[in-house]
C-alpha positions in Angstrom: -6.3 -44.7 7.1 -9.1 -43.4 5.1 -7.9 -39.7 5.7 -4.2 -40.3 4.6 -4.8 -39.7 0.9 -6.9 -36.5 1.4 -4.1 -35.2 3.9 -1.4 -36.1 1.2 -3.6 -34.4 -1.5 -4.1 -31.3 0.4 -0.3 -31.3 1.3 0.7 -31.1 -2.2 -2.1 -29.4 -3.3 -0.3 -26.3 -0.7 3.3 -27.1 -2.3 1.8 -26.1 -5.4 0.9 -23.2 -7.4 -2.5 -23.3 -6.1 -2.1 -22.1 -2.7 0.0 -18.5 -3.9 -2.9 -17.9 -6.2 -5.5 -17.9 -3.4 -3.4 -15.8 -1.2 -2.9 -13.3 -3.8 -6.3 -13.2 -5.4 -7.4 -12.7 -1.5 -4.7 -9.8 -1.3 -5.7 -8.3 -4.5 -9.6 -8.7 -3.3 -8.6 -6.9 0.0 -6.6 -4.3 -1.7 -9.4 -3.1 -4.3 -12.1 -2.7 -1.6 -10.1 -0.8 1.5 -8.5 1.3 -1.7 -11.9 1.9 -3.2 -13.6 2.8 0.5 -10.3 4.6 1.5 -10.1 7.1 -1.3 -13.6 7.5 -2.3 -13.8 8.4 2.5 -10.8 11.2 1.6 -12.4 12.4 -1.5 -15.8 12.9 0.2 -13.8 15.0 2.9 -12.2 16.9 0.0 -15.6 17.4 -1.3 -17.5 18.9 1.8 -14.4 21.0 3.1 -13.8 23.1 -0.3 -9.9 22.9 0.4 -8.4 25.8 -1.4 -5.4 27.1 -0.9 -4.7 29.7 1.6 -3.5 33.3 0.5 -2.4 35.6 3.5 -0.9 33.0 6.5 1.8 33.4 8.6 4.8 32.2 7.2 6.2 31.1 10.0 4.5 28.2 10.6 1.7 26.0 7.8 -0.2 25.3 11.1 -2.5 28.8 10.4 -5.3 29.2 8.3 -7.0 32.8 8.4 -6.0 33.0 11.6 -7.8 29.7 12.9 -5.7 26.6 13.8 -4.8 24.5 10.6 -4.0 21.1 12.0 -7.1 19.4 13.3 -9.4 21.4 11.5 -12.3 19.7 9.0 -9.8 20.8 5.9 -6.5 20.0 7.9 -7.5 16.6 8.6 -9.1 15.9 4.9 -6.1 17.0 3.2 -3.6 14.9 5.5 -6.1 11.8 5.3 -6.1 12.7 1.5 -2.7 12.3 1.3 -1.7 9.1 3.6 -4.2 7.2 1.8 -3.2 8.2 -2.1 0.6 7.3 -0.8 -1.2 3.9 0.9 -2.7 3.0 -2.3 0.6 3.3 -4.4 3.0 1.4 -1.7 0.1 -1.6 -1.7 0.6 -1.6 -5.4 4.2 -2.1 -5.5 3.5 -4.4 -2.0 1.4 -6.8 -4.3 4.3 -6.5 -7.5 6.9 -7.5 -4.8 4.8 -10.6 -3.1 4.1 -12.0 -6.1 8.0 -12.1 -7.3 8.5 -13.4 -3.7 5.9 -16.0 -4.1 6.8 -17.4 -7.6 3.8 -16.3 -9.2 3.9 -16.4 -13.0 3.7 -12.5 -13.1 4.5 -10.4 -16.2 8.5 -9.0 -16.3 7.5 -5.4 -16.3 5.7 -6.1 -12.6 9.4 -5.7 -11.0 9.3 -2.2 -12.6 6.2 -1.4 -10.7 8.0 -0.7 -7.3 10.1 2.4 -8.7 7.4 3.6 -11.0 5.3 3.6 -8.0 7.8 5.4 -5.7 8.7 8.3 -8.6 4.8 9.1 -8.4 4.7 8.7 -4.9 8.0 11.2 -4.5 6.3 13.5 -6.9 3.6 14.0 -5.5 4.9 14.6 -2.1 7.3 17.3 -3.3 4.2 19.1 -4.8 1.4 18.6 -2.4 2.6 17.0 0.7 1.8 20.6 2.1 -0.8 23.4 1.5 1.0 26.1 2.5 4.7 24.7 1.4 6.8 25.5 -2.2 5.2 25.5 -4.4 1.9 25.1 -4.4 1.6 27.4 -1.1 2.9 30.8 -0.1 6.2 29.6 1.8 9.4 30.0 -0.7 11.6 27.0 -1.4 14.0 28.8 1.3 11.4 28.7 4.0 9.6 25.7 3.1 13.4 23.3 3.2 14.9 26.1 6.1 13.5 23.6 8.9 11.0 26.4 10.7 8.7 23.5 10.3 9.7 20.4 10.9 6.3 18.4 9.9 6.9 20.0 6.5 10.6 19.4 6.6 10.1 15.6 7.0 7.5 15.8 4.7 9.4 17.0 1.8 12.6 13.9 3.1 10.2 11.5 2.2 9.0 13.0 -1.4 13.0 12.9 -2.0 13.5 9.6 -0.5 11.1 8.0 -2.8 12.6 9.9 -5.7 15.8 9.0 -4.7 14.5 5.1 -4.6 13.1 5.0 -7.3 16.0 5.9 -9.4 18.5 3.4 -7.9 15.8 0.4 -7.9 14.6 1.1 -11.4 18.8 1.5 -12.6 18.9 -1.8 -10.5 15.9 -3.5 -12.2 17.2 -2.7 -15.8 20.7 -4.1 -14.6 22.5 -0.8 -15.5 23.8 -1.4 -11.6 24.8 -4.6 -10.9 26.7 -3.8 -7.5 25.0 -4.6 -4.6 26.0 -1.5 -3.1 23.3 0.0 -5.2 21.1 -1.5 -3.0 22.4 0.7 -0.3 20.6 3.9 -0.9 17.0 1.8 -0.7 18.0 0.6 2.8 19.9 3.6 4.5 17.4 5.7 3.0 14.0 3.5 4.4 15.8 3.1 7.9 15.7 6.6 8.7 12.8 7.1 7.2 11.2 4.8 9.5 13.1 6.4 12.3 11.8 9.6 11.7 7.9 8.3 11.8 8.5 8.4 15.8 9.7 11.8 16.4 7.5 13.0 13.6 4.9 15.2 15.1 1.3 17.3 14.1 2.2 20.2 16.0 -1.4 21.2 18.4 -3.5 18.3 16.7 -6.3 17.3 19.2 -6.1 13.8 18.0 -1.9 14.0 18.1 -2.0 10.5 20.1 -3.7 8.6 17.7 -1.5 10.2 15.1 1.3 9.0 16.8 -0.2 5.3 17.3 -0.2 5.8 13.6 3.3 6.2 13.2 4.5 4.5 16.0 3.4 1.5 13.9 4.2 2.6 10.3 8.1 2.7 12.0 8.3 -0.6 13.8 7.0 -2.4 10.1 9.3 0.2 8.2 12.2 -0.8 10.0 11.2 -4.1 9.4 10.9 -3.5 6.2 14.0 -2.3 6.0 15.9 -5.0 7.8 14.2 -7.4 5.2 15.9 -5.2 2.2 19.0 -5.4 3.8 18.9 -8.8 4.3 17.7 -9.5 0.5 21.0 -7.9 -0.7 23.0 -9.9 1.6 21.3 -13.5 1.1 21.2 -12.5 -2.6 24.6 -14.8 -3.1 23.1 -17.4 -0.3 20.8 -20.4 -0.9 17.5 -19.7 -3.2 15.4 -20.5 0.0 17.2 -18.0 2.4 16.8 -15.0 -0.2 12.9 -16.0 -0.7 12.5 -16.0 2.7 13.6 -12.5 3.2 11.9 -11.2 0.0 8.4 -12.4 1.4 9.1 -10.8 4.8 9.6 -7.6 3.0 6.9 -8.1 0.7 4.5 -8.5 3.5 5.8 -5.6 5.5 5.4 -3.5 2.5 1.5 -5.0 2.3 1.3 -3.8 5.9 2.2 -0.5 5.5 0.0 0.0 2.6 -3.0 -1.4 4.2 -2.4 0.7 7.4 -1.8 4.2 5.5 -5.3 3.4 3.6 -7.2 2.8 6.9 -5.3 6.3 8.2 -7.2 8.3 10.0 -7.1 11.8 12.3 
């Protein structure tokens, strides 16, 4: 009998505010230190490898570099960890601006901007620097570079254009210029096969090509998880409160996932 009132207490004590705090202060905690040893690992690769960009290659394929092999090499692999992890720690930030909408947290309005702010960068970036040898920071031609010779670039550049894509259609969505909720189509068709595509997508002669494709394996299965959850947040959107907040914390959390497992990338 004693213990009834501390079980009650705690009880409500979860039903409260309280509880969503912790979780995201422990999220946010998590976040800030495998962000902070993630980039500062890629950026020490960058540093000791002297990545520059290469001026007589094949064109055929971005897997040469002066004639050695590109993919597995000390620059190949610092400039592809580089990458996964700067494209980890923008999806993580958007992940945490999503979980706390999802959880209720008294969060500022602008947070549900975050998500397609985050996904134009993230689409930028990948449509400049996704490859070194690909248009147009390398010495393929937009022709060559979007042609399909190489798929791993290829698939590369769907993603930078996916998340541009995205980020339009969830920012008109966000502002309410697109009130349909076939707007909401683009985000899901477009995440599907993007998830799809991590388990064909391929590094060519890598000598660590099985742990890449662990990797992706795994980015998939929570991608299309991910967007099963989206899916299901525009459907549920006209159900009960409960149902819809349901769905937005499993993609929330998918999203988290995701993040976290790009930052911890490795080759």
């Amino acid at each position: 009998m004693g213990l009834s009132p501390i079980v009650r207490a705690f009880g409500q004590w979860c039903d409260g505010m309280k509880w969503r705090t912790s979780l995201l202060s422990l999220l946010l905690l998590t976040v800030g230190l495998s962000s902070f040893g993630g980039i500062i690992s890629a950026q020490s690769s960058l540093k000791y490898s002297a990545i520059s960009p290469p001026t007589h290659q094949n064109h055929g394929s971005h897997r040469e570099l002066n004639g050695d092999t590109w993919e597995g090499s000390t620059q190949g692999v610092a400039y592809s960890e580089f990458n996964h992890r700067f494209a980890g720690l923008f999806v993580l930030l958007f992940g945490l601006a999503e979980l706390g909408h999802a959880l209720q947290y008294q969060v500022p309005v602008w947070t549900r901007m975050v998500l397609p702010v985050a996904l134009g960068v993230l689409g930028g970036y990948l449509l400049i620097w996704s490859d070194h040898e690909a248009w147009p920071i390398g010495s393929l031609t937009f022709a060559q570079t979007f042609s399909g010779q190489d798929p791993e670039i290829l698939q590369h550049k769907f993603y930078g254009v996916f998340s541009s894509a995205a980020a339009v259609t969830e920012a008109l969505r966000r502002i309410s210029w697109a009130r349909h909720p076939g707007w909401a189509v683009p985000m899901l068709i477009l995440g599907f096969f993007g998830a799809i595509l991590l388990f064909v997508h391929s590094h060519g002669n890598h000598p660590a090509n099985h742990i890449i494709e662990l990797h992706h394996a795994f980015l998939g299965t929570i991608g299309i998880g991910a967007a099963v959850s989206s899916a299901m947040m525009a459907w549920a959107s006209s159900a009960s409160g409960k149902t819809t907040k349901r769905w937005e914390m499993a993609w929330a959390i998918c999203v988290v996932v995701i993040g976290l497992q790009l930052l911890v990338y490795f080759e």
